[in-house]
N, C-alpha and C positions, 0 to 999 in steps of 0.2 A: 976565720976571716973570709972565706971562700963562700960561706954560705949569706954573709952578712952581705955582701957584694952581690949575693942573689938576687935577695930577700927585698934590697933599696931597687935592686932593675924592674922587680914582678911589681913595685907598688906604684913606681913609676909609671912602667908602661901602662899601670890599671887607672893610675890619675888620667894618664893621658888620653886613653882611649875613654872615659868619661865625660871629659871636658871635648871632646869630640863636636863639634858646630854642624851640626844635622843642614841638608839641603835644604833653601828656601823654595816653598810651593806657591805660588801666587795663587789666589783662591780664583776657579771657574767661575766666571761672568754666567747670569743666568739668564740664558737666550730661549725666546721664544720659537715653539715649533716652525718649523718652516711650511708656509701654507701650501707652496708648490709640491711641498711631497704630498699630504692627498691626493692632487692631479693626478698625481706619478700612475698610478695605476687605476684610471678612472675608466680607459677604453675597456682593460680586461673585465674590470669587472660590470659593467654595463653588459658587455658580450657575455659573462658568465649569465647575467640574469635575464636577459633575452632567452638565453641556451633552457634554462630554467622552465619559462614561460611556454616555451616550444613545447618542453616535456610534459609541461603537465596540460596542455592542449592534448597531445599527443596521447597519452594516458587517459583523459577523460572520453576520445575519440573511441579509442579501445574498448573502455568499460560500456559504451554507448551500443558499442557493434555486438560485445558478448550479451548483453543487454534483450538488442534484438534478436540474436541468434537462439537466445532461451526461450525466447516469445514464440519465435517462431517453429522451434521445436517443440511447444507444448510443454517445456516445465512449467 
């Protein structure tokens, strides 16, 4: 009898945790990007490509000075 009283509790509790009513999800609204984030980081990178711009001024100055400096040494 003991085991019979088990065996109705485990089927029980397995019906009942099956019939279990899952949380409802409202489905996400699908939002478009927000255009103000681009903004967001338009100073930095403006000043990155100036920074850019510098260097490779910078760089071509260089290669113009080793340039002459070979000239003028006679390689």
């Amino acid at each position: 009898m003991k085991h019979i009283g088990l065996i109705v509790l485990l089927l029980t509790t397995a019906l009942l945790t099956a019939c279990e009513e899952k949380p409802y999800k409202p489905p996400v609204p699908h939002t478009e990007p927000d255009k103000s984030a681009a903004k967001l980081f338009a100073p930095q990178r403006e000043a990155l490509d100036k920074a850019k711009g510098v260097g490779r001024t910078v760089e071509q100055a260089s290669q113009e000075q080793k340039e002459a400096a070979e000239k003028a040494a006679g390689y």
